[in-house]
C-alpha positions as CSV (number, residue, x, y, z in Angstrom):
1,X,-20.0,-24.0,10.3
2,X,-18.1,-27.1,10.5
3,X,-17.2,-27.3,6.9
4,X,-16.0,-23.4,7.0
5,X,-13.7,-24.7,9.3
6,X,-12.5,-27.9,7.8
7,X,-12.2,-26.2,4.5
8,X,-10.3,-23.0,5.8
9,X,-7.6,-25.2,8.0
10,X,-7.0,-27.7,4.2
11,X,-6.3,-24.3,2.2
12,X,-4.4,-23.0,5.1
13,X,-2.1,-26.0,5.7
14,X,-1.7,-26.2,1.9
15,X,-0.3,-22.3,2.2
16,X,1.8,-23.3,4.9
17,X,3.4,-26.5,2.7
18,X,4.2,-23.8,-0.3
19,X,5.2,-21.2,1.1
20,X,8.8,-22.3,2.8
21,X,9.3,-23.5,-0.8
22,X,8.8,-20.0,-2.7
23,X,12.4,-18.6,-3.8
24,X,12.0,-15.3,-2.7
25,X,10.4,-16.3,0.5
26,X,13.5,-18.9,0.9
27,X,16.1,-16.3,0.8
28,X,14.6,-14.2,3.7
29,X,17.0,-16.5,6.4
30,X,14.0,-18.0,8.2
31,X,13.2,-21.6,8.8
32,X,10.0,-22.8,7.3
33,X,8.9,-22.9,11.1
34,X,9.6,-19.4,11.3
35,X,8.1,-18.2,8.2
36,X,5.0,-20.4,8.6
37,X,4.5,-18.9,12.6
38,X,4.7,-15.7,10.9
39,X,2.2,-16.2,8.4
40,X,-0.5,-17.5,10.3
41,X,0.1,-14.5,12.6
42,X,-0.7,-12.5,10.0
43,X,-3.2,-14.6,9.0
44,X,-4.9,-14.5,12.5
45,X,-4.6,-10.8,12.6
46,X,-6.9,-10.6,9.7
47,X,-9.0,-12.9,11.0
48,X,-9.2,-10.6,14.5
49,X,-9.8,-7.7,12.1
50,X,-13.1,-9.1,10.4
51,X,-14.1,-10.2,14.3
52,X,-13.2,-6.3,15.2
53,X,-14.8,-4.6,12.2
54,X,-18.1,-6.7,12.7
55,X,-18.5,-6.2,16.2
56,X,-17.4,-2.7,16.6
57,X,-19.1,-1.2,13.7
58,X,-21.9,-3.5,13.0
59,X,-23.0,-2.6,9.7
60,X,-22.0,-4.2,6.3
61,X,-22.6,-1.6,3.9
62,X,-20.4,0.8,5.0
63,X,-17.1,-1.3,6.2
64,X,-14.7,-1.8,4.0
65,X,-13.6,-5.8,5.0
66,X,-17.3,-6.7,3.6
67,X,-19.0,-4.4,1.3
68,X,-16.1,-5.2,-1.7
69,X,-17.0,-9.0,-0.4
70,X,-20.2,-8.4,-1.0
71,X,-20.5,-7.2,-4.6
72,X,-18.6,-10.0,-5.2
73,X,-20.6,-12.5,-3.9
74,X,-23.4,-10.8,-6.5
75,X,-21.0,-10.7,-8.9
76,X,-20.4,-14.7,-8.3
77,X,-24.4,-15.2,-9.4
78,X,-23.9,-13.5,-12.6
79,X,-21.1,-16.3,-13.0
80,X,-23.6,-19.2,-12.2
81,X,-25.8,-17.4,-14.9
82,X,-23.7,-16.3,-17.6
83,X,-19.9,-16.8,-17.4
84,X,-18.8,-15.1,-20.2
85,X,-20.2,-11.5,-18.9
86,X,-18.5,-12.5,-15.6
87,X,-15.3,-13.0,-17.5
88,X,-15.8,-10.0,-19.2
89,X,-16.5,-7.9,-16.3
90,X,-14.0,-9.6,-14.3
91,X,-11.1,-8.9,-17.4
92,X,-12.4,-5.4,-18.5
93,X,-13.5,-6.6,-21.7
94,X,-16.3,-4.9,-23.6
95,X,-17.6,-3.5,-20.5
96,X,-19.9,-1.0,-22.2
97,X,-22.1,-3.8,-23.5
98,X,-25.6,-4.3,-21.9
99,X,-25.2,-7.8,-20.0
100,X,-22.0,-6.4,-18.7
101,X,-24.1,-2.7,-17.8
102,X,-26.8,-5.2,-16.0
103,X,-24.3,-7.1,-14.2
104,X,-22.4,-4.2,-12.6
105,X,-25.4,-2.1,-12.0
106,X,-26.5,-4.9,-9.4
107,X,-23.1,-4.3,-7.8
108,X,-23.5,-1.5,-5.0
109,X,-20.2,-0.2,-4.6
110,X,-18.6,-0.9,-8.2
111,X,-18.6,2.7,-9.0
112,X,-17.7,5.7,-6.7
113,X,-19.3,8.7,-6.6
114,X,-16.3,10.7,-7.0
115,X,-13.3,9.7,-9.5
116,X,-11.1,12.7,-10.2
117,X,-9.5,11.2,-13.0
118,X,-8.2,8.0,-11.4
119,X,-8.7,4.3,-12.0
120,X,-11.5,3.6,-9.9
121,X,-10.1,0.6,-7.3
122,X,-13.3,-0.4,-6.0
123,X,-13.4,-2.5,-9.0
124,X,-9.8,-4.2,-8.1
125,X,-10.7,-5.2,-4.7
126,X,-13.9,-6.5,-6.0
127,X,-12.9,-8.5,-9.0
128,X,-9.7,-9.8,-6.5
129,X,-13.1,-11.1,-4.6
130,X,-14.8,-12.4,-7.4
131,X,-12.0,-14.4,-8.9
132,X,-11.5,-16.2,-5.7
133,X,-15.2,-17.1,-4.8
134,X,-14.7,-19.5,-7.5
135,X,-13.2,-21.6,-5.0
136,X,-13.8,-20.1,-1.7
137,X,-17.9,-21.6,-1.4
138,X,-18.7,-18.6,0.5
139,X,-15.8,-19.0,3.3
140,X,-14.7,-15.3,4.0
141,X,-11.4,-16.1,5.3
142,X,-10.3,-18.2,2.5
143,X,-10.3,-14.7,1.3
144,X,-8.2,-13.8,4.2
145,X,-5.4,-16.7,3.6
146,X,-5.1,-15.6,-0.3
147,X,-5.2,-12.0,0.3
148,X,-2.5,-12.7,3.1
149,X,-0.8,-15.2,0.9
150,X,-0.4,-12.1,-1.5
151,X,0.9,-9.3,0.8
152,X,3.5,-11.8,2.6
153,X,4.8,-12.7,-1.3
154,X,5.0,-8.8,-1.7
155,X,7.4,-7.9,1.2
156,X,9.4,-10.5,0.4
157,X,9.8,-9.4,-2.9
158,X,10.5,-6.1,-1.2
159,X,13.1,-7.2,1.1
160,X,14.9,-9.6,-1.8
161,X,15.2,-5.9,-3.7
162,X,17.1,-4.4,-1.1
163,X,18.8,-7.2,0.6
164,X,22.3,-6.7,-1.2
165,X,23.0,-3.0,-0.2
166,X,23.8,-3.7,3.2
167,X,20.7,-4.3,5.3
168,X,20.0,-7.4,8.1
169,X,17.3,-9.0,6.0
170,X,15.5,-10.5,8.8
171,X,15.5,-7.3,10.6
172,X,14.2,-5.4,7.7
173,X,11.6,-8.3,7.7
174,X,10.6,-8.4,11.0
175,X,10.3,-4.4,11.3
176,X,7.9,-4.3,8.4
177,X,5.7,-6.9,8.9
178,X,4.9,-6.6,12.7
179,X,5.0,-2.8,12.8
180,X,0.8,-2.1,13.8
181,X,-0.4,-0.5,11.0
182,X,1.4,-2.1,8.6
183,X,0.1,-5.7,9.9
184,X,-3.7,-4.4,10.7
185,X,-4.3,-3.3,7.4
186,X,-2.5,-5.8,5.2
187,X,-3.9,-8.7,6.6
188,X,-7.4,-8.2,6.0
189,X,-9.1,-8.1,2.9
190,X,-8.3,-4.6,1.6
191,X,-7.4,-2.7,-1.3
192,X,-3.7,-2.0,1.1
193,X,-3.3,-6.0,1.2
194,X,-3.0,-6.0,-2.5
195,X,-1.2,-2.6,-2.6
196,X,1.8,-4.4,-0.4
197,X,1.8,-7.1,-2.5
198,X,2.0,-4.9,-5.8
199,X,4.3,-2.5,-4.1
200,X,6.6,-5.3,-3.1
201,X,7.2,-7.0,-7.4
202,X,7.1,-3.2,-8.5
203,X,10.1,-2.3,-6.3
204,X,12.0,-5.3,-7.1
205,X,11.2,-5.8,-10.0
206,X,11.9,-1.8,-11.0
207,X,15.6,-2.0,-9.0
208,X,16.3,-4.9,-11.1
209,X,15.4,-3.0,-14.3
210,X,17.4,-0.4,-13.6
211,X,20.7,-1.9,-12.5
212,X,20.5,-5.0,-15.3
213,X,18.5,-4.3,-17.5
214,X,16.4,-6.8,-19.8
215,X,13.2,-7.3,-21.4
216,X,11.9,-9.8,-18.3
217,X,12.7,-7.6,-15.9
218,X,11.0,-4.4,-17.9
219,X,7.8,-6.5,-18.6
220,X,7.2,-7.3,-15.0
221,X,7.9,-3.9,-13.8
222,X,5.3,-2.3,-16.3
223,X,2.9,-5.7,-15.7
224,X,2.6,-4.1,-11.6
225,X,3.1,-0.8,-12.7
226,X,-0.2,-1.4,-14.7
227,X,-1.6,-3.5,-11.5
228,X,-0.8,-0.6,-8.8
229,X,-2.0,2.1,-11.3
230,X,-5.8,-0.2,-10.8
231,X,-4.6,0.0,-6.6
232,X,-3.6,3.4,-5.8
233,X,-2.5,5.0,-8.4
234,X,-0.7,8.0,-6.6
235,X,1.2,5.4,-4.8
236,X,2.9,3.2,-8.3
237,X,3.3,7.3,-9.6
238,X,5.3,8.3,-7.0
239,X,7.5,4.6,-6.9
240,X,8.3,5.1,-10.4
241,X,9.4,9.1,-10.4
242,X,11.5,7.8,-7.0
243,X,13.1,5.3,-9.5
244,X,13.4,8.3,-11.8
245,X,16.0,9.6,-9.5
246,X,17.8,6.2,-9.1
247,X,17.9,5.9,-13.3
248,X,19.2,9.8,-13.4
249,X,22.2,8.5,-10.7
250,X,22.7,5.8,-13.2
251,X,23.2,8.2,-16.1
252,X,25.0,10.8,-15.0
253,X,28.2,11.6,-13.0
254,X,26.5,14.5,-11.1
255,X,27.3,14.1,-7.5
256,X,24.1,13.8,-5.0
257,X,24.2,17.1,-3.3
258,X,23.7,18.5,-7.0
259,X,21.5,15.7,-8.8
260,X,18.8,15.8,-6.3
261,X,17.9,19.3,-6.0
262,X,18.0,19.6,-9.7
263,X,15.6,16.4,-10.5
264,X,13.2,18.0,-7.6
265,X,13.3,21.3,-9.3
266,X,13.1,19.9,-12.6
267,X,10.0,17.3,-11.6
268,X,8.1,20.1,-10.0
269,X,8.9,22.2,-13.0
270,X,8.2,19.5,-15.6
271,X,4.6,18.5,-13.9
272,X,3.4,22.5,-13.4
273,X,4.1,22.8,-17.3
274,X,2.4,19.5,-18.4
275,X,-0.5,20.6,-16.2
276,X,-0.9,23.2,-18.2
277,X,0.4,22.1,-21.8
278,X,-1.9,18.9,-21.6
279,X,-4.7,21.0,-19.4
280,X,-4.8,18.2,-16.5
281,X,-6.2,20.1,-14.1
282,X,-4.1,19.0,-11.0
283,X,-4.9,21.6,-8.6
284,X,-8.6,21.6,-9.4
285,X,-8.3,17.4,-9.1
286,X,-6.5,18.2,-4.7
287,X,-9.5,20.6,-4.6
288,X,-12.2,18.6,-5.8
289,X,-11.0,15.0,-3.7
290,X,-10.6,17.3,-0.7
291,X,-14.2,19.5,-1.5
292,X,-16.0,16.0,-1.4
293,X,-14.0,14.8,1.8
294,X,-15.1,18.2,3.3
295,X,-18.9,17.1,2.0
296,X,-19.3,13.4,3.3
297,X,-17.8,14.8,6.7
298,X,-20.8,17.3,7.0
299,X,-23.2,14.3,6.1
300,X,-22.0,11.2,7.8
301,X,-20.2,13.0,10.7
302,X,-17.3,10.6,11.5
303,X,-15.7,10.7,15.1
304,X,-12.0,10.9,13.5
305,X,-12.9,13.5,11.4
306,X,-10.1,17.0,12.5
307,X,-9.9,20.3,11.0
308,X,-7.8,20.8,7.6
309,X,-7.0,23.7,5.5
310,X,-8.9,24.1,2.5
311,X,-7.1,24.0,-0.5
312,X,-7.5,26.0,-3.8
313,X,-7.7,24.9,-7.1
314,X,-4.3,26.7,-7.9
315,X,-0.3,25.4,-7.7
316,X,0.4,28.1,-5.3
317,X,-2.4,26.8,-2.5
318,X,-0.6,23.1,-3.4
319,X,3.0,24.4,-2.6
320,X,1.8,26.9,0.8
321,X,0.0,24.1,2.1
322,X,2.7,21.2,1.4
323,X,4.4,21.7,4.9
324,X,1.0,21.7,6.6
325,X,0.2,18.5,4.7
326,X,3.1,16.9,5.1
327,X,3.5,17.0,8.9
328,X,-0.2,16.2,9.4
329,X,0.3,13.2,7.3
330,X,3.5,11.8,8.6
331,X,2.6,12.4,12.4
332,X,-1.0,13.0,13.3
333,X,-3.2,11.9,15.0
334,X,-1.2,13.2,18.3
335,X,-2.4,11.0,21.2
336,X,-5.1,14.1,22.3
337,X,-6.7,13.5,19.5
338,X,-7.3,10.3,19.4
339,X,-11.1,9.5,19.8
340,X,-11.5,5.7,18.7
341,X,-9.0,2.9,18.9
342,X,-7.9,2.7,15.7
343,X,-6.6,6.6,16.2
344,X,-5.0,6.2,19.3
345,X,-3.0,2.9,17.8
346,X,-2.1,4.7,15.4
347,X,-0.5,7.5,17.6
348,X,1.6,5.4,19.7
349,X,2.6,3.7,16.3
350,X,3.8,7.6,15.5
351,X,5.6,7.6,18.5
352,X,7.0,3.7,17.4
353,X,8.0,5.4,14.4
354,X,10.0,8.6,15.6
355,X,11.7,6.1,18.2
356,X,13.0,3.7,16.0
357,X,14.0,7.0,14.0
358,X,15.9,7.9,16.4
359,X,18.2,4.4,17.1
360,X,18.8,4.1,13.6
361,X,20.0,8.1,13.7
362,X,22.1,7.1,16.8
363,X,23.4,4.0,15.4
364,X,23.7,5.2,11.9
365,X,26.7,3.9,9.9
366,X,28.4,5.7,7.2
367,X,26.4,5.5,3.8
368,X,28.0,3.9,0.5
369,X,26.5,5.5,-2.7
370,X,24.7,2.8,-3.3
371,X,22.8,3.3,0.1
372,X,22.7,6.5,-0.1
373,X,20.9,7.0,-3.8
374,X,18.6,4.2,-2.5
375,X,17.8,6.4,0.6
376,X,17.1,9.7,-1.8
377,X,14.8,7.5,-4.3
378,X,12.7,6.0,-1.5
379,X,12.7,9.3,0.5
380,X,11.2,11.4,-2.4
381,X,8.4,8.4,-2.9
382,X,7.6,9.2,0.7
383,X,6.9,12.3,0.3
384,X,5.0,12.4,-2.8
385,X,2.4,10.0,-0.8
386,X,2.6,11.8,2.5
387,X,1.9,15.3,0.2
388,X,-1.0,13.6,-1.6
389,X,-2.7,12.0,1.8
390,X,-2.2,15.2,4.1
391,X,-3.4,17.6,1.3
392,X,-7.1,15.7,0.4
393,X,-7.4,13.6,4.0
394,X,-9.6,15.8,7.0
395,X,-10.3,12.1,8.7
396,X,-8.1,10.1,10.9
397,X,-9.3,6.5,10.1
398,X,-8.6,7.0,5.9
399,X,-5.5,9.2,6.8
400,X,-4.0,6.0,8.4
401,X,-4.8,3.9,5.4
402,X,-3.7,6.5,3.0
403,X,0.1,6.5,4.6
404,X,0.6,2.6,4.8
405,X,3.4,2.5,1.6
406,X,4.9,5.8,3.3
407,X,5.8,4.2,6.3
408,X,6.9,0.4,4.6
409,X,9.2,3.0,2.6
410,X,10.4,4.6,5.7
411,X,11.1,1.5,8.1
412,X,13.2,-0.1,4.7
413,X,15.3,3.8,5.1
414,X,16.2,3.0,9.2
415,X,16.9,-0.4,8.4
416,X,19.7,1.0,5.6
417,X,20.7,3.6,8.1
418,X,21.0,1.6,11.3
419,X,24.3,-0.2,11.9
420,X,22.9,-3.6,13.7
421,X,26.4,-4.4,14.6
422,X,26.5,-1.6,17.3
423,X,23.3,-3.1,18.8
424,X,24.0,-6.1,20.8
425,X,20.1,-7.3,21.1
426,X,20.1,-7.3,17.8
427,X,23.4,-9.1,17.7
428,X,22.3,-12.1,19.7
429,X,19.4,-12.5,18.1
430,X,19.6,-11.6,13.6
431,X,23.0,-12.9,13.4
């Protein structure tokens, strides 16, 4: 116990040393006091949610924060073994051979049950793991610093993306990083940490591409396009057709009011006829990811579960149901609902959300194009994600998860719209 300690406080006062010092992390405004107080808050919050998740649910298998953990801490034995099948497993190479077969057999959540076509993430979160037992001797929340380390590096890239068009950057900051769910569930060690932290370059890196464009900025942006596609892949999809709008701004002289109905007519359009040109089954894939939600309800019986409509496996059940989807994704669970603590946070965090929505609408300033193409990128991203959770999602505690990128995306759109300068609290104390 005393070396788990001594060894987490060196690696955590080495993070607090380097981190002042990162560029991006430099131009947020803060002092290094500042920015190292705000770290190890976040730190401390993932620490409280590994305390949480072990007392309040007990068993290991089934949590998230230490099942992943735990494959990896098999996967670290192979290692001791034979390095070169860890390094294989642990960089996808020749992963059909038999040492590689025995080592990930072992592994009890390396594959899921259900895949519908998508890059299977258990396998992120648990080489992520993997990688940094190598130096972690079995501390967890060595884990937690790196993990954390990653996510805080993320929204700063996010905020440097969007910190020219008019937006306090402190604010925008402070907002993201200490709104509940956003700070529960990217400070522990989850596949959502890393999301942020992918998120984050992709955005930036993807603004940058499109306004200057160079080989750099291109490689990066399809180096964590690649890395969110191993994430959540429906959440780097709808990123990139958001900055598909921003690119179509770029080329064209079509004013907004015309440019963005057409791209949302032509996207919807252009994905119902690949579906069927390149038979890839989208309907049938909502059907199938909600079918099996609908089927481990009825076997493990969880207390946030709530009734949803059940889909089809055709476009029109997809486009009836979008409303439906969309409003249970963006605002439920309502407080009535709420049968656990992590559902009843999370509906005074919808209520958190709606009122800063509604100082930012009362405080709004008048949009430049820049803003306002910004606004209509991330806005359609939003609602890709908040379609895809509220069409497959009948349980509260994954629904919450699922929406994390939806709401970063919508706090960055009040930060645009709100005019700070007619907010004298905010006056005194971001300027």
């Amino acid at each position: 116990m005393l070396f788990n300690i001594s060894y987490l406080i060196f690696w955590w006062l080495i993070l607090l040393w380097i981190l002042p010092k990162i560029g991006l992390v430099k131009n947020l405004g803060f002092s290094n006091l500042q920015i190292q107080g705000l770290f190890s808050l976040k730190v401390l919050v993932g620490i409280g949610f590994t305390l949480f998740y072990h007392y309040y649910y007990g068993s290991r298998n089934t949590t998230d924060a230490f099942r992943f953990y735990d494959d990896a801490n098999l996967l670290f034995e192979v290692f001791k073994n034979d390095p070169l099948t860890y390094s294989k497993v642990i960089f996808g190479i020749d992963m059909q051979s038999e040492s590689v077969i025995h080592a990930t057999d072992q592994l009890n959540n390396w594959y899921k049950n259900h895949l519908h076509g998508v890059f299977n993430d258990n396998m992120t979160i648990i080489r992520f793991n993997a990688l940094v037992r190598l130096f972690s001797f079995d501390v967890y929340h060595i884990h937690t610093l790196i993990i954390n380390l990653l996510a805080f590096l993320g929204l700063a890239a996010l905020i440097n993306a969007i910190k020219n068009i008019g937006i306090n950057s402190k604010l925008t900051f402070l907002s993201i990083l200490l709104f509940p769910g956003v700070i529960f569930w990217s400070s522990a060690v989850l596949k959502e940490s890393l999301l942020v932290f992918v998120m984050g370059y992709l955005i930036y890196y993807g603004l940058r591409t499109i306004s200057s464009f160079n080989l750099k900025h291109l490689g990066f942006l399809l180096l964590f396009l690649l890395l969110g596609l191993t994430i959540k892949s429906y959440v780097a999809i709808s990123i990139i057709v958001g900055f598909g709008l921003l690119l179509a701004f770029k080329l064209t002289s079509l004013k907004s009011r015309i440019l963005i109905p057409m791209y949302l007519l032509l996207g919807i359009g252009l994905v119902i006829l690949m579906d069927f040109l390149l038979k890839l089954k989208i309907p049938e894939r909502f059907y199938q990811k909600q079918h099996d939600f609908l089927n481990e309800i009825a076997l493990s019986k969880p207390g946030s579960a709530f009734e949803l409509f059940i889909l089809e496996p055709k476009w029109n059940s997809l486009l009836a149901t979008a409303p439906y989807a969309f409003s249970n994704a963006l605002f439920r669970p309502f407080i009535w609902e709420a049968h656990s603590v992590i559902s009843l946070v999370a509906s005074f965090e919808i209520l958190l959300l709606i009122s800063l929505a509604i100082i930012a609408f009362w405080f709004r300033k008048r949009l430049n194009k820049q803003q306002t193409q910004i606004i209509a990128s991330f806005s359609i991203s939003v609602v890709i994600i908040l379609l895809i959770a509220g069409w497959v999602t009948p349980v509260f505690g994954a629904l919450v998860r699922y929406k994390i990128p939806a709401l970063i995306l919508l706090l960055i759109i009040l930060n645009i719209l709100v005019d700070t300068k007619k907010i004298p609290f905010i006056q005194k104390w971001f300027y």
